[in-house]
PLY file of the C-alpha trace (Angstrom):
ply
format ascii 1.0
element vertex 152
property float x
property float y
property float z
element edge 151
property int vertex1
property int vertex2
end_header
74.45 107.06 115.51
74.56 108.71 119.04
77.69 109.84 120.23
77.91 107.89 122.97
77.85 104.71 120.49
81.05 106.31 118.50
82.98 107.06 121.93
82.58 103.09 123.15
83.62 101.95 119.50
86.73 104.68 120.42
87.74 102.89 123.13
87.74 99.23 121.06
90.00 100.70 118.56
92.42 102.42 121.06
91.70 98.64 122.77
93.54 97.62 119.66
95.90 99.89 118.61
97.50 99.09 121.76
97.63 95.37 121.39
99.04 95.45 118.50
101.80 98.11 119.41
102.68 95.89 121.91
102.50 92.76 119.72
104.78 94.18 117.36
106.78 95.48 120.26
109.63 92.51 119.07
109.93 94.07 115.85
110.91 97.42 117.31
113.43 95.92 119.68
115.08 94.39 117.12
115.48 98.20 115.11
117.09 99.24 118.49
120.35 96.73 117.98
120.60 97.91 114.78
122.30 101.36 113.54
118.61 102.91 111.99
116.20 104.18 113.97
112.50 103.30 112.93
112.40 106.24 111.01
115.27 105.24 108.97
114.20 101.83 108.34
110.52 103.12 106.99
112.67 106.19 104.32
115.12 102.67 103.23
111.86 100.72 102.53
110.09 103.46 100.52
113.26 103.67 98.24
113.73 99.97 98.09
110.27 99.86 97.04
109.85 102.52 94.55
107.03 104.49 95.94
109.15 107.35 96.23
112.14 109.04 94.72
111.87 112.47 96.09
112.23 113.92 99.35
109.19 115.73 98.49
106.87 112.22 97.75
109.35 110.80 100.94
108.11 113.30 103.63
104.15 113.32 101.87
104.31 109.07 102.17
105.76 109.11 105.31
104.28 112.02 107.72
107.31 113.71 108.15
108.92 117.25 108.45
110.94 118.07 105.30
113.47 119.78 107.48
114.17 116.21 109.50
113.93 114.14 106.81
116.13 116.99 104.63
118.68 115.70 107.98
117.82 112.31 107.38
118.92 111.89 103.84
121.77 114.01 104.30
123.01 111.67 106.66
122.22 108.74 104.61
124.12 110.35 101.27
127.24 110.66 103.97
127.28 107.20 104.37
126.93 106.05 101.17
123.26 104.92 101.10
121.63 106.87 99.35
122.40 108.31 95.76
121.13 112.23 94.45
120.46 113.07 91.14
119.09 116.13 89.57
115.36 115.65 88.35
115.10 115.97 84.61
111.16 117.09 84.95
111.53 119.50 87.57
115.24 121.15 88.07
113.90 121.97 92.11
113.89 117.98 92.63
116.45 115.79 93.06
116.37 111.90 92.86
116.85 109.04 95.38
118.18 106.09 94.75
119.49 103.59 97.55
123.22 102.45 96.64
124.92 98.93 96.78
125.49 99.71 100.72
122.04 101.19 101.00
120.36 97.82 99.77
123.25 95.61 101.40
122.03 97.91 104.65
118.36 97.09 104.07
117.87 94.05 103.33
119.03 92.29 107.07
116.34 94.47 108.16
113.40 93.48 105.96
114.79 89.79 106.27
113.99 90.25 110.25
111.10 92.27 109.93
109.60 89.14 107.76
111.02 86.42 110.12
109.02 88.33 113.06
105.89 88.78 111.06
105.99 84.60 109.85
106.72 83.75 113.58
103.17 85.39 114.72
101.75 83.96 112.12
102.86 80.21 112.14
101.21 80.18 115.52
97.84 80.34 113.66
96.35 77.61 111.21
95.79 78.87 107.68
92.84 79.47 107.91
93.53 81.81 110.66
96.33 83.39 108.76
94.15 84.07 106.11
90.71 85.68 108.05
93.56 87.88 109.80
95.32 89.24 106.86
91.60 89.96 105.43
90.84 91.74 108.42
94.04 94.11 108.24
93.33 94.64 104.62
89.61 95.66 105.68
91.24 97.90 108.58
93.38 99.36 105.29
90.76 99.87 102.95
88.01 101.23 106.04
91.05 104.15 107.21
93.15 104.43 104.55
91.04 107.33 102.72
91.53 105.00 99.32
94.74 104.91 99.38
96.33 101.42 98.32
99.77 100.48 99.67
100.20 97.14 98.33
102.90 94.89 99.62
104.98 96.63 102.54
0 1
1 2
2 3
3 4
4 5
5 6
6 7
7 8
8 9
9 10
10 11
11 12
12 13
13 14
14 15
15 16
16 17
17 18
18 19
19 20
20 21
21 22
22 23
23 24
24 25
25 26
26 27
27 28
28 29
29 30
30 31
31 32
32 33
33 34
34 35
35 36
36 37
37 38
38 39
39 40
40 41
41 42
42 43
43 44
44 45
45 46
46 47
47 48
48 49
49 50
50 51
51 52
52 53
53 54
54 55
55 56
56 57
57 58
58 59
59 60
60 61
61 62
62 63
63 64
64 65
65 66
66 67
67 68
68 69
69 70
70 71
71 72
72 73
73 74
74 75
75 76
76 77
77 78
78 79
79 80
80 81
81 82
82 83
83 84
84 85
85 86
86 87
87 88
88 89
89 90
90 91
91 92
92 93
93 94
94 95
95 96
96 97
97 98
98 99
99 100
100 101
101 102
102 103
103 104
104 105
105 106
106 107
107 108
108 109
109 110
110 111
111 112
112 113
113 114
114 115
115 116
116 117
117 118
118 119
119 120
120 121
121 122
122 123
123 124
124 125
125 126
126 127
127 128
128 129
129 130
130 131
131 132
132 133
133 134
134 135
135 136
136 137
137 138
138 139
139 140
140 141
141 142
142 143
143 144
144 145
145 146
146 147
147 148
148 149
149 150
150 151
């Protein structure tokens, strides 16, 4: 494949990546009336969801510095959302665990976050609905280096 091939499919995917910043644009708005930054939301969503319990697997999952997210949680255990617990397999860990507040927190933000995703998509047919969420699962699978997220 010549290079000037890869650099036109470049500009199709940067094509893209913008749409669909802006499309979920909505999403991000609503964050901003609410006390979390995106950031936040994503670290209450991995504990809600179990794919991490560690600031270690947290900042690995997520892309971030340990030293902001060290800030992050911090912050979060001051407010009650987040419990710590010592790791019984390694003594260096500890264990996160979102409290009562830390769901009760959560869970008006997944509940919009799924109200904006159904509103794109009862715009479409369902047939539609479905050859798009096969497409973002082949955009997964194609970029994600194997890695399976399952349901967000």
């Amino acid at each position: 494949m010549n290079d000037s091939a890869v650099r036109q499919r470049a500009h199709v995917v940067r094509h893209f990546n913008r749409f669909y910043t802006q499309r979920i644009g909505a999403l991000h708005e609503r964050l901003q009336k609410s006390p979390f930054s995106l950031t936040e939301v994503r670290v209450l969503h991995e504990l809600q969801r179990g794919r991490a319990n560690t600031a270690a697997a947290l900042a690995r999952n997520l892309g971030l510095d340990s030293g902001y997210l060290s800030r992050l949680l911090t912050g979060f255990e001051r407010r009650n959302l987040i419990s710590r617990r010592p790791s019984e397999a390694d003594a260096r860990q500890s264990l996160l665990t979102l409290t009562d507040a830390g769901r009760a927190a959560y869970e008006p933000l997944d509940e919009a976050a799924n109200a904006e995703v159904c509103a794109q998509l009862i715009r479409l047919d369902p047939a539609e609905q479905e050859q798009l969420v096969a497409a973002m699962q082949l955009i997964e699978r194609l970029l994600g280096n194997g890695i399976q997220h399952g349901e967000n």
